[in-house]
DSSP file (Angstrom, degrees, kcal/mol; ACC not computed):
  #  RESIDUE AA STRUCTURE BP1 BP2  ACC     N-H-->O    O-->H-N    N-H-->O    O-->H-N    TCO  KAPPA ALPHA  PHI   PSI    X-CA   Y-CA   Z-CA
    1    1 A X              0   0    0      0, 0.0     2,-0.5     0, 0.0     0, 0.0   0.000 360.0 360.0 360.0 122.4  172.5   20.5  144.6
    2    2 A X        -     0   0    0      1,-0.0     2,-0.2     0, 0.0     0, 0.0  -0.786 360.0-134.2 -70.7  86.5  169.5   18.9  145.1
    3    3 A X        -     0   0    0     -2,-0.5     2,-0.4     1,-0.1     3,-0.1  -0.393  15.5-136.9 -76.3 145.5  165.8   20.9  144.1
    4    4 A X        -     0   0    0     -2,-0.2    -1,-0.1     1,-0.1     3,-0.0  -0.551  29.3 -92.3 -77.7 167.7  163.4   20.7  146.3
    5    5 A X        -     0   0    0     -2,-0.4     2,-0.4     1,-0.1    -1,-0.1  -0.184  40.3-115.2  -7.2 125.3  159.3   20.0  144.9
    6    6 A X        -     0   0    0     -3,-0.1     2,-0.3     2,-0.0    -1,-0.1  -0.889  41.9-125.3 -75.2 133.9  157.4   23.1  144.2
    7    7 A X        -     0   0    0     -2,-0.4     2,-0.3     2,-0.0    -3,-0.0  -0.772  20.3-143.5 -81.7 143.8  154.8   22.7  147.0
    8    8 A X        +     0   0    0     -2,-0.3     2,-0.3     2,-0.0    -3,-0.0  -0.860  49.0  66.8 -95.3 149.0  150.9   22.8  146.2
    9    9 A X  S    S-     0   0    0     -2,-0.3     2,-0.2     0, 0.0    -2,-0.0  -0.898  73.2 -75.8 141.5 160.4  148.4   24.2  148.2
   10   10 A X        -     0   0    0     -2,-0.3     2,-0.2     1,-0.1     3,-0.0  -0.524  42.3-117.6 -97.4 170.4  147.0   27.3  149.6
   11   11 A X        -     0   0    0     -2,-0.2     4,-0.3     1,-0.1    -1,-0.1  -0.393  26.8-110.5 -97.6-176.4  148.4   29.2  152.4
   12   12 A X  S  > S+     0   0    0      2,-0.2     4,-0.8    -2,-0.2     5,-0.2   0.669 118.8  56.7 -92.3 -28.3  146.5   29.7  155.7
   13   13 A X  H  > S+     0   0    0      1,-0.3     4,-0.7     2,-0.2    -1,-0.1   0.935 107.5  41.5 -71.9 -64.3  146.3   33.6  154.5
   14   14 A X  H  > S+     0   0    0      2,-0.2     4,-2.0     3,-0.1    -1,-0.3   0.790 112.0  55.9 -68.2 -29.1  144.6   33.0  151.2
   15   15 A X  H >> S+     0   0    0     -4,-0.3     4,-1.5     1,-0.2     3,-0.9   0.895 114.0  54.0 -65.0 -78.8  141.9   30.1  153.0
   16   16 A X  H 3X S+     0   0    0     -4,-0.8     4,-3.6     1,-0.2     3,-0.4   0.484 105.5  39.2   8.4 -88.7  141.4   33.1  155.1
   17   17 A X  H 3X S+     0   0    0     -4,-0.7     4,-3.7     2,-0.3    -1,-0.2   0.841 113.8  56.1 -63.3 -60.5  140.6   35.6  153.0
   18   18 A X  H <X S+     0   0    0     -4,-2.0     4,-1.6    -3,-0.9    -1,-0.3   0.946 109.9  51.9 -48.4 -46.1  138.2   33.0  150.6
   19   19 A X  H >X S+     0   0    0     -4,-1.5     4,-2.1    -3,-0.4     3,-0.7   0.990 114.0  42.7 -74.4 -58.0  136.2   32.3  154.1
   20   20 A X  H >X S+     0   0    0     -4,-3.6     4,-1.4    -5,-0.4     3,-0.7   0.886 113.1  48.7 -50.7 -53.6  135.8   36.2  154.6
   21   21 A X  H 3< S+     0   0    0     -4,-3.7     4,-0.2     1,-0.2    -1,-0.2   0.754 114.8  48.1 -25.0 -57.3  134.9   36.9  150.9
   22   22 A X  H <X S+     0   0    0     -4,-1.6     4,-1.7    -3,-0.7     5,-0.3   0.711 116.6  43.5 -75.2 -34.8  132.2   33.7  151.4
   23   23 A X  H <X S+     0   0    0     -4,-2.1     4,-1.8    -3,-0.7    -1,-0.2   0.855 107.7  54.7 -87.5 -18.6  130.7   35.3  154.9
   24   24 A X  H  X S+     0   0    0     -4,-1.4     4,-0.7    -5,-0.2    -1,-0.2   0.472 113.3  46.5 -80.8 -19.0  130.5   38.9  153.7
   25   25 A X  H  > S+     0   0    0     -4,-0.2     4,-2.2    -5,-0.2    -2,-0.2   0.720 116.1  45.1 -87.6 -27.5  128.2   37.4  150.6
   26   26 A X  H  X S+     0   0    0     -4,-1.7     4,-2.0     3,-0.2     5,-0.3   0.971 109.8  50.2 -79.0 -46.5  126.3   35.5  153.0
   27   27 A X  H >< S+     0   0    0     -4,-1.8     3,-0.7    -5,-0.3     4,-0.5   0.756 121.7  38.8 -40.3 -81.9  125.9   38.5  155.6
   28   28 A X  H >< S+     0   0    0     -4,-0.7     3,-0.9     1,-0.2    -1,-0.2   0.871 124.6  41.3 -55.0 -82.3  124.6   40.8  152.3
   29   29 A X  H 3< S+     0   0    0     -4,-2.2     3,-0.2     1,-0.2    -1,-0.2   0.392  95.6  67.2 -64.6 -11.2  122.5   37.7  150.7
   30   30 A X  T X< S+     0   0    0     -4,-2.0     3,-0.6    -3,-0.7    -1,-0.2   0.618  97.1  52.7 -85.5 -29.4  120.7   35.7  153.4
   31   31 A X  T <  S+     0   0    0     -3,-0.9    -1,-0.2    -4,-0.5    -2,-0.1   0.177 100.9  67.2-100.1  29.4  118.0   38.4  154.5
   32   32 A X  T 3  S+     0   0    0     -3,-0.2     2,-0.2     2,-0.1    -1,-0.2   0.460  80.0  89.3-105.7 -20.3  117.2   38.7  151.2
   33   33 A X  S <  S-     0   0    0     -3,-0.6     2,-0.7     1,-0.1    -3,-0.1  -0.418  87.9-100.4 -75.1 162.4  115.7   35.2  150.7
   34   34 A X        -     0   0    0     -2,-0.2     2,-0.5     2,-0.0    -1,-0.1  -0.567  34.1-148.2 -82.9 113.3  112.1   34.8  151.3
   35   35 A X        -     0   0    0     -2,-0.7     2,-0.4    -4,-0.1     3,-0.0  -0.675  16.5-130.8 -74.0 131.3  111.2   33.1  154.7
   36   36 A X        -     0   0    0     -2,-0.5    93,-0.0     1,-0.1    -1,-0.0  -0.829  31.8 -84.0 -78.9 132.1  108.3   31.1  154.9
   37   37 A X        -     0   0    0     -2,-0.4     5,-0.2     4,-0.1    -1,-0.1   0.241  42.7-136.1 -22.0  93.5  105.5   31.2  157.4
   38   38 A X     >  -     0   0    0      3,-0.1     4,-1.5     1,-0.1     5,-0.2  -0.083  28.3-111.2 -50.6 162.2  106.4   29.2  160.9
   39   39 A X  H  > S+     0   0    0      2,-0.3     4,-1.6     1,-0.3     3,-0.4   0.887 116.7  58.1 -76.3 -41.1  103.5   27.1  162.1
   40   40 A X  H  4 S+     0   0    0      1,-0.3     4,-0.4     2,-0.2    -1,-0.3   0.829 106.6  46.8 -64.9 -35.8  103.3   29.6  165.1
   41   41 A X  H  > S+     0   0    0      1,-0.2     4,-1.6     2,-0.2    -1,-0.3   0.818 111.3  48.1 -93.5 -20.3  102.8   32.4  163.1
   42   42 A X  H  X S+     0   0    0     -4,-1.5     4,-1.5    -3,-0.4    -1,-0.2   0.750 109.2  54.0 -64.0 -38.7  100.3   30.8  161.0
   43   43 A X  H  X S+     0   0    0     -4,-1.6     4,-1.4     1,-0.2    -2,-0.2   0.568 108.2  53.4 -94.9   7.1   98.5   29.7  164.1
   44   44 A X  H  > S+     0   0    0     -4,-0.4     4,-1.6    -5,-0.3     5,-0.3   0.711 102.6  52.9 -94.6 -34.6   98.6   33.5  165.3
   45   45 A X  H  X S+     0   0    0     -4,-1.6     4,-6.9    -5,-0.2     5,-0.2   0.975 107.1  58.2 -75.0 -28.7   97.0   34.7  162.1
   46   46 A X  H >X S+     0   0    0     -4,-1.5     4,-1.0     2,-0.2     3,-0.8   0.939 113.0  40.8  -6.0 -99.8   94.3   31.9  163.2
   47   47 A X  H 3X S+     0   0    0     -4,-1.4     4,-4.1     1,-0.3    -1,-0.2   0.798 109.0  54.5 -37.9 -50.0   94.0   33.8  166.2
   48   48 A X  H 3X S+     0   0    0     -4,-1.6     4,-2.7     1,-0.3    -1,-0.3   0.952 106.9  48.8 -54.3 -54.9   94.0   37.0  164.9
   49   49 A X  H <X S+     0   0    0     -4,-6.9     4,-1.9    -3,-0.8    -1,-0.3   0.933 110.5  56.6 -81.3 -14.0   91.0   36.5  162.3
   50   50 A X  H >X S+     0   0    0     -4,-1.0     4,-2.6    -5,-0.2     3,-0.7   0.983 110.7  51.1 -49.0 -75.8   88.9   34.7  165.6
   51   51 A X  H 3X S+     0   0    0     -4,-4.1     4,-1.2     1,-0.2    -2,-0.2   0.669 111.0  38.9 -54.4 -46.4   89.6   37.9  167.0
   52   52 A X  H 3< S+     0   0    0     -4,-2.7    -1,-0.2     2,-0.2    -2,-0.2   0.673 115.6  51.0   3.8 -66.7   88.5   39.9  164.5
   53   53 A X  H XX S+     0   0    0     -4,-1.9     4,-2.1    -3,-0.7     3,-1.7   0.773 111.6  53.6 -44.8 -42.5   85.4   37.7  163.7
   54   54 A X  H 3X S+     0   0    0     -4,-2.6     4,-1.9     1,-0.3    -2,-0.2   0.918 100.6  58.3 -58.0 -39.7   84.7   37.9  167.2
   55   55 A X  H 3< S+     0   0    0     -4,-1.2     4,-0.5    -5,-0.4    -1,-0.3   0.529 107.4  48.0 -57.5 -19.4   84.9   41.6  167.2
   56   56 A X  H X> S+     0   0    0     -3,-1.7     3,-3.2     2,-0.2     4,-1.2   0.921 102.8  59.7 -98.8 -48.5   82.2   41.7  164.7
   57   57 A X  H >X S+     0   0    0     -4,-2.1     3,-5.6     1,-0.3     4,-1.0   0.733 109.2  45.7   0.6-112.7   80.0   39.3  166.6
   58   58 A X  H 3X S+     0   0    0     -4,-1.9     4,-1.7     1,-0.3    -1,-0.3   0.540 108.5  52.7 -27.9 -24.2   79.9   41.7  169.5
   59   59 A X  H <> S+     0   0    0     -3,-3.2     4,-0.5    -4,-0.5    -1,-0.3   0.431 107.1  54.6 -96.6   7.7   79.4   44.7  167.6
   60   60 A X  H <X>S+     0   0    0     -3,-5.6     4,-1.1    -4,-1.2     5,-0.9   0.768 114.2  48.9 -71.7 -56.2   76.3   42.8  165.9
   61   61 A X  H ><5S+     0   0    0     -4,-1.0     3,-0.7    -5,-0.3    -2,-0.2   0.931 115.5  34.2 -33.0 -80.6   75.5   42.6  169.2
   62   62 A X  H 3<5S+     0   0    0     -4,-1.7    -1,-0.2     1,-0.2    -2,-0.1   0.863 116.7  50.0 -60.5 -44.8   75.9   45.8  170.5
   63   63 A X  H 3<5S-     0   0    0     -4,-0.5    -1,-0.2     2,-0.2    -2,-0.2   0.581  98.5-125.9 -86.4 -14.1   74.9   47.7  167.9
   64   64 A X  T <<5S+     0   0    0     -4,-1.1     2,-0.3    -3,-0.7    -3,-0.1   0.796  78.2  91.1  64.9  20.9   71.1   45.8  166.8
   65   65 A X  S   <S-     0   0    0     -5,-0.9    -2,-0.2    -6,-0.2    -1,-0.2  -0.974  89.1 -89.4-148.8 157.6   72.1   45.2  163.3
   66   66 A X        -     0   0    0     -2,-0.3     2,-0.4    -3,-0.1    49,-0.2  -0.239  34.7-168.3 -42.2 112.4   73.7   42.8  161.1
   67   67 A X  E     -A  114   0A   0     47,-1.2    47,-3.0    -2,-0.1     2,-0.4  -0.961   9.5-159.3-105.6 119.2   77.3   43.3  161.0
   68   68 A X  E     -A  113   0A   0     -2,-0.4     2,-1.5    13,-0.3    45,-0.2  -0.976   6.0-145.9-126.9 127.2   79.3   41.1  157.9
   69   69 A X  E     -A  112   0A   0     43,-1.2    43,-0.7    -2,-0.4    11,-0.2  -0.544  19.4-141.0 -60.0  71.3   83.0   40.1  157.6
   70   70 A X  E     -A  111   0A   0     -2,-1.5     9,-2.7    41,-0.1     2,-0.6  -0.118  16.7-171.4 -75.3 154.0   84.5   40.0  154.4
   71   71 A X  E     -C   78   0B   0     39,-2.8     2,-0.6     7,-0.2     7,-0.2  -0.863  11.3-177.7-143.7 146.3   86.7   37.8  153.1
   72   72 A X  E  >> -C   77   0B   0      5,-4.4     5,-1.7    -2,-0.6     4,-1.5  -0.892   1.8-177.4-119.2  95.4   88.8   37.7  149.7
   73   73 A X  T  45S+     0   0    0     -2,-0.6    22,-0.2     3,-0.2    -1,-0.2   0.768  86.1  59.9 -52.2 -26.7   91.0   34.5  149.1
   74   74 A X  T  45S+     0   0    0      1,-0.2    -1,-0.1     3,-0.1    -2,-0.1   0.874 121.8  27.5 -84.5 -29.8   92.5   35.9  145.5
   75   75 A X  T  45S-     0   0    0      2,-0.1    -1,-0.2    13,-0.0    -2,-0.2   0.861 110.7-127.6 -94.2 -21.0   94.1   39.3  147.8
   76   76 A X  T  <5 +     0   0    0     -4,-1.5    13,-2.3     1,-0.2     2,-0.4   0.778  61.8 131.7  60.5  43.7   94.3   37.1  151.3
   77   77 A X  E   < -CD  72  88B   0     -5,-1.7    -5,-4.4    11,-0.2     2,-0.4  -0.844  48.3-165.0-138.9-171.3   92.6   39.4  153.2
   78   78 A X  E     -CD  71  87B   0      9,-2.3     9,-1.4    -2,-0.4     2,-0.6  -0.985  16.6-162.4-139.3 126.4   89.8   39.4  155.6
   79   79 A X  E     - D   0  86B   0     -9,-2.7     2,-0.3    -2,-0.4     7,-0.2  -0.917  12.5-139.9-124.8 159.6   88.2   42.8  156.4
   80   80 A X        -     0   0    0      5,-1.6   -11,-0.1    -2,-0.6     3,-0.1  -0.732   6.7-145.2-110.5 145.3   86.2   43.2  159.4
   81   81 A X  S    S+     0   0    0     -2,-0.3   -13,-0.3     1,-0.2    -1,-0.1   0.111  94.4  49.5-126.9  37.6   82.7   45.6  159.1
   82   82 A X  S    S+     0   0    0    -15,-0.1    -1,-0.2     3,-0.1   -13,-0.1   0.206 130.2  21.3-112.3  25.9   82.5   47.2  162.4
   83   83 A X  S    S-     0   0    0      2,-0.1    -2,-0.1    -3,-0.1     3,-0.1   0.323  76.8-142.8 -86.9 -41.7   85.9   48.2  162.1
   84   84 A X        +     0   0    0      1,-0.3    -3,-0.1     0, 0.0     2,-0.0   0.236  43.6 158.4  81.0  -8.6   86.8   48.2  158.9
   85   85 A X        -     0   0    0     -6,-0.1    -5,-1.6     1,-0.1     2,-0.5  -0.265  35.5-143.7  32.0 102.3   90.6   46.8  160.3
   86   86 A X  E     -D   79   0B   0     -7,-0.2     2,-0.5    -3,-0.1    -7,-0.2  -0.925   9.9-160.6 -82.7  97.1   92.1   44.9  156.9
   87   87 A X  E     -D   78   0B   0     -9,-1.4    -9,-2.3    -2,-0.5     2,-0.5  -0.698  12.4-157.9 -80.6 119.6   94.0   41.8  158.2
   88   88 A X  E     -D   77   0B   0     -2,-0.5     2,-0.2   -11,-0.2   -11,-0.2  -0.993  10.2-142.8-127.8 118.9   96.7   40.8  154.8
   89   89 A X        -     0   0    0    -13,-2.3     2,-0.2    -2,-0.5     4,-0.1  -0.461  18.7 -97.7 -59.2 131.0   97.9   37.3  154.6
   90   90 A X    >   -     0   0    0     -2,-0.2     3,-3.9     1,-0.1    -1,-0.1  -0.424  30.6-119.4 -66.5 140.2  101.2   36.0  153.6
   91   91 A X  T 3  S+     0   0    0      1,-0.3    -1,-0.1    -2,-0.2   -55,-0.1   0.865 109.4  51.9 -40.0 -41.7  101.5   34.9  150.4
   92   92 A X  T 3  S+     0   0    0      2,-0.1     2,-0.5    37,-0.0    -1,-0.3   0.299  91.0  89.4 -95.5  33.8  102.5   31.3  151.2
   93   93 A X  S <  S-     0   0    0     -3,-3.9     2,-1.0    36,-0.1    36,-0.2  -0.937  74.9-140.2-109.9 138.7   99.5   30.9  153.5
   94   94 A X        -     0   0    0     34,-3.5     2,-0.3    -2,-0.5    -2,-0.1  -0.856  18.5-166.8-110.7 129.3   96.6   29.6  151.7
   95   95 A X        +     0   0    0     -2,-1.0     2,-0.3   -22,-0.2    32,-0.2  -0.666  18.9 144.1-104.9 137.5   93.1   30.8  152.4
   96   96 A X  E     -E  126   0C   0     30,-2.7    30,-3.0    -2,-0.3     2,-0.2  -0.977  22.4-156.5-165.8 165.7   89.8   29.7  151.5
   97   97 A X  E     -E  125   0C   0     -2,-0.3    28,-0.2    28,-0.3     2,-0.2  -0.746  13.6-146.5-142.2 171.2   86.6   29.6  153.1
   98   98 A X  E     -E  124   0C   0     26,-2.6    26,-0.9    -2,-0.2    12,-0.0  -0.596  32.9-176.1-159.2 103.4   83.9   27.7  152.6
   99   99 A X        -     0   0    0     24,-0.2     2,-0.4    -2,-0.2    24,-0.1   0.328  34.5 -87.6-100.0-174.9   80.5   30.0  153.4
  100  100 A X        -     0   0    0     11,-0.3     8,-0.2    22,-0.2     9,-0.2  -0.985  33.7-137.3-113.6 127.0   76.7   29.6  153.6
  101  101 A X  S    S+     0   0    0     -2,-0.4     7,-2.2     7,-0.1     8,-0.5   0.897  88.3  15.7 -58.4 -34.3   74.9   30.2  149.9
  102  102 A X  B     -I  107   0D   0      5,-0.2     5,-0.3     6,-0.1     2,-0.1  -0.913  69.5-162.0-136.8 166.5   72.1   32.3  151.3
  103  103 A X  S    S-     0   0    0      3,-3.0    18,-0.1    -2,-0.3     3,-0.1  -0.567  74.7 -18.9-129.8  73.0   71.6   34.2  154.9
  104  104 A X  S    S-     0   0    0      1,-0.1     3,-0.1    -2,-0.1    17,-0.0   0.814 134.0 -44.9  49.0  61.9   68.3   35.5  156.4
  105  105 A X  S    S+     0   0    0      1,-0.1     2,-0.4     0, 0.0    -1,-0.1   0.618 122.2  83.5  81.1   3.8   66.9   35.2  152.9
  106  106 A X  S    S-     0   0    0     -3,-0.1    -3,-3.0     1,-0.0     2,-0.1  -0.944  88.1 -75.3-138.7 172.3   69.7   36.9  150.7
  107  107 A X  B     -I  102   0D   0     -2,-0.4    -5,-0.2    -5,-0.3    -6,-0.1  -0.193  32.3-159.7-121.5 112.6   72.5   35.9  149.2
  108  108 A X        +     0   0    0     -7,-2.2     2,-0.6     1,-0.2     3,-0.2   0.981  27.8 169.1 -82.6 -43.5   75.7   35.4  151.6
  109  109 A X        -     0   0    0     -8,-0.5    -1,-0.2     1,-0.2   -10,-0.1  -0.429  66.9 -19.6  53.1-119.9   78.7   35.6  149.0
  110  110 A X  S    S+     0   0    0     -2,-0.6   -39,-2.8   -11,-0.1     2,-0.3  -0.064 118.1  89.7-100.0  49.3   82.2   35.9  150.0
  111  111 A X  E     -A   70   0A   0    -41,-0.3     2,-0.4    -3,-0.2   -11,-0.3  -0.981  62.2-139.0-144.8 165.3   81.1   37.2  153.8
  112  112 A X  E     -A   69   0A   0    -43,-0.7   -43,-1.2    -2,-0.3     2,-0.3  -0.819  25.0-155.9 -97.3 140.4   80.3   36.2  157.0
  113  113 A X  E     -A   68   0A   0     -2,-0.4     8,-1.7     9,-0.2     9,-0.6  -0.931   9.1-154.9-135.3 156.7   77.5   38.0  158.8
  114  114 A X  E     -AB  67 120A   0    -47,-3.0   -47,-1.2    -2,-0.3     6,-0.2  -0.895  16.8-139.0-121.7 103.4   76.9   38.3  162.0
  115  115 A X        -     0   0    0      4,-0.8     3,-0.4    -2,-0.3   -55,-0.1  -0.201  26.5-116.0 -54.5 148.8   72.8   38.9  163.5
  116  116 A X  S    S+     0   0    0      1,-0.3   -52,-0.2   -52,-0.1    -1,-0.1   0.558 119.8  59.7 -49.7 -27.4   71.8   41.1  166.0
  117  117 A X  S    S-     0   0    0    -53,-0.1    -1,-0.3     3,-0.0   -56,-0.1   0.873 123.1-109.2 -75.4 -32.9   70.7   38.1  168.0
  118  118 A X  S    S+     0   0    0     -3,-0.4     2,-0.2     1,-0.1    -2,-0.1   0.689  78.4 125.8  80.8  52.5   74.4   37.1  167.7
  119  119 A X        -     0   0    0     24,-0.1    -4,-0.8   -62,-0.1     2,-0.3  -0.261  44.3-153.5 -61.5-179.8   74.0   34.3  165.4
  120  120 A X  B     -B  114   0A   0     20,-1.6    -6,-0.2    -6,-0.2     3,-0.1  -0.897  30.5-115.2-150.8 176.8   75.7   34.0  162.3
  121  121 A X  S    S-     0   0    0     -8,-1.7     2,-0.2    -2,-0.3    -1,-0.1   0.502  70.6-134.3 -91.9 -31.8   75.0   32.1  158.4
  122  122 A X        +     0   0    0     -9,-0.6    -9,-0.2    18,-0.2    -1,-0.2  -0.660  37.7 171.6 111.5 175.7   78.2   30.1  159.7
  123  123 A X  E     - F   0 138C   0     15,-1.1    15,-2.4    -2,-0.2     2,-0.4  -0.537  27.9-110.0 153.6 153.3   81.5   29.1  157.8
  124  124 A X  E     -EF  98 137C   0    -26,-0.9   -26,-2.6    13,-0.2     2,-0.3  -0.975  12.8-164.1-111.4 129.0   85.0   27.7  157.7
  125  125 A X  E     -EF  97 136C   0     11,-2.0    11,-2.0    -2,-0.4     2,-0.5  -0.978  10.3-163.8-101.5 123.7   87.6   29.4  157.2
  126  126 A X  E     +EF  96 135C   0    -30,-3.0   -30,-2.7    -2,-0.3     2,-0.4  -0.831  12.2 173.7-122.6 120.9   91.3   26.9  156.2
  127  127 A X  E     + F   0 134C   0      7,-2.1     7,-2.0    -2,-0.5     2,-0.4  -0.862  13.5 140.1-113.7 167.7   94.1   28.6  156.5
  128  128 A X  E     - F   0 133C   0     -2,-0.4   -34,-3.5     5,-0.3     2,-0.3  -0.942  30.6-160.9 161.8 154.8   97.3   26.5  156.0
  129  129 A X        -     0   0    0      3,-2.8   -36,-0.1    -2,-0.4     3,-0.1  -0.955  64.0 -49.9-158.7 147.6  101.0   26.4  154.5
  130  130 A X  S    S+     0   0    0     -2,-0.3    -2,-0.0   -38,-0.3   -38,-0.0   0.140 130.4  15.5 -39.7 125.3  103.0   23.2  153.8
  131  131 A X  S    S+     0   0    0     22,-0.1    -1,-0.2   -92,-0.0   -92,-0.1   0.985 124.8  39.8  48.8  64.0  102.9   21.0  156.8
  132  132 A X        +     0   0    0     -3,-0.1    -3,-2.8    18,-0.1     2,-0.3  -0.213  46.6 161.2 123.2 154.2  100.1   22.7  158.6
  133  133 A X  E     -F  128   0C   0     -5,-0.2    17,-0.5    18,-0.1     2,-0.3  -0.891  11.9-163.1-158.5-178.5   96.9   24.2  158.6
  134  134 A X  E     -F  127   0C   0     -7,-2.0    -7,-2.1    -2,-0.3     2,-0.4  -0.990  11.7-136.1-170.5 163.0   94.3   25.0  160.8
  135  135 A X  E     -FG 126 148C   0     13,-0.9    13,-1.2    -2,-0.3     2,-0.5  -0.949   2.1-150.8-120.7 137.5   90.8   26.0  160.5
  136  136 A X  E     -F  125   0C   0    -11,-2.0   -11,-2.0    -2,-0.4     2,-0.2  -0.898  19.7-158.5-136.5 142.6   88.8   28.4  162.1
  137  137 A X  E     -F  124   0C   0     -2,-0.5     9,-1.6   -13,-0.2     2,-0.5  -0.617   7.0-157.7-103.5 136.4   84.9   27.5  162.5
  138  138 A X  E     -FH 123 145C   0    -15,-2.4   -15,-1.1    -2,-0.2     7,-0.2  -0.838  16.8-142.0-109.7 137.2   81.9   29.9  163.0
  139  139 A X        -     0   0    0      5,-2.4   -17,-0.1    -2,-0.5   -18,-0.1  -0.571   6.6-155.7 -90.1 163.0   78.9   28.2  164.5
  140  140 A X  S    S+     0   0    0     -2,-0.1   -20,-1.6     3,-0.1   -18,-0.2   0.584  88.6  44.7-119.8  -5.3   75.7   29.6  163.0
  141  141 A X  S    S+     0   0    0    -22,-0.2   -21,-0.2   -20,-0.1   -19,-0.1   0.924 133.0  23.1 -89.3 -59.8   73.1   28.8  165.8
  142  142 A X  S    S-     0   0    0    -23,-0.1    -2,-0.1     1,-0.1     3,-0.1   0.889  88.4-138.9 -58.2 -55.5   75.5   30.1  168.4
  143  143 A X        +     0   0    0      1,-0.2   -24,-0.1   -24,-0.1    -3,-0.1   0.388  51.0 151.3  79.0  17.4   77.8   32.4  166.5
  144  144 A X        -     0   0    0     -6,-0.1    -5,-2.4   -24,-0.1     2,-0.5  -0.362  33.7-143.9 -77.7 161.9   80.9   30.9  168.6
  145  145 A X  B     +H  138   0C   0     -7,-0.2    -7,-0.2    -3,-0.1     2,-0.1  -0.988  22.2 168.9-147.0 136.7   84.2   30.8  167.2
  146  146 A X        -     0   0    0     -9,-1.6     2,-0.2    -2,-0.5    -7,-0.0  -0.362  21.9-142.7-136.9-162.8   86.7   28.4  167.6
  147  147 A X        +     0   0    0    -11,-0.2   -11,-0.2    -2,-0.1     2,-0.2  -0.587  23.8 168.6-179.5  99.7   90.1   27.4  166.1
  148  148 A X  B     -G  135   0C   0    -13,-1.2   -13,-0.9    -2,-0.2     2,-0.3  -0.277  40.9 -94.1-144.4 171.7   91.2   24.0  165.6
  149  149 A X        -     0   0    0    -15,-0.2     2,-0.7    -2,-0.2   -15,-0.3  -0.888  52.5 -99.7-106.7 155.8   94.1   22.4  163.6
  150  150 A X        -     0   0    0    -17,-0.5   -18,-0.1    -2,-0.3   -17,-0.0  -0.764  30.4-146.1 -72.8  70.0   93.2   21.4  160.2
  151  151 A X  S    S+     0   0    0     -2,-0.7     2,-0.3     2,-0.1    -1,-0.1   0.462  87.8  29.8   2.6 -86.3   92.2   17.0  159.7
  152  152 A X              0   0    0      1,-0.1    -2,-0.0     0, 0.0    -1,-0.0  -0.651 360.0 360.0-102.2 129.7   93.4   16.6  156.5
  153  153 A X              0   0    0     -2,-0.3   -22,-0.1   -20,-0.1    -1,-0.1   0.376 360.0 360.0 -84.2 360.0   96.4   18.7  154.8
């Protein structure tokens, strides 16, 4: 009598079973990693602080007094002062601004302000995340606001 080989190998049931194990860890573990910010959503928060800025403009406007925007790179936010409406950045967007030292005679600091006339002291604001950025630029004669993609990353 003649023995056969032990065969090696898995069955089809146990590859089975390993593939479920593997899809039920991914199902559990995958919304639990950290997404990074898409270039569309980046170019929406863009949008978002223009709107915002704009919003103070016009209530500079309306209102016959100096209205100012503040803005904090170390939290990522940008708070509007005729609303008061706190816009929070995502962590992996990086913000920085880059502001006018003084403003109708005082001292601008981290905000933008916006004149009755609807002028402004002016500023860029860079917003950006790895492989894209974008800027958005406050005119100071005008007080227009625009939104641009960023030159240099």
């Amino acid at each position: 009598m003649t023995e056969r080989p032990a065969e090696s190998g898995f069955t089809l049931l146990e590859t089975v079973c390993v593939l479920a194990i593997i899809a039920m860890l991914a199902a559990i573990a995958l919304p639990g990693f950290p997404r990074g910010t898409s270039r569309t959503a980046l170019e929406a928060y863009c949008l978002e602080t223009a709107a915002l800025l704009k919003g103070d403009r016009n209530a500079a406007i309306r209102r016959g007094a100096m209205v100012q925007t503040e803005l904090s790179p170390l939290s990522g936010t940008i708070r509007s002062g005729a609303s008061g409406r706190v816009m929070q950045l995502p962590r992996d967007v990086t913000f920085r601004a880059i502001l006018a030292g003084q403003c109708g005679g005082r001292a601008s600091g981290t905000a933008i302000q916006f004149l009755p006339s609807g002028m402004s002291c002016g500023g860029t604001i860079f917003l950006a995340r790895p492989g894209a950025g974008f800027e958005v630029r406050i005119a100071w004669l005008t007080g227009g606001i625009e939104v641009v993609p960023a030159n240099a990353l």
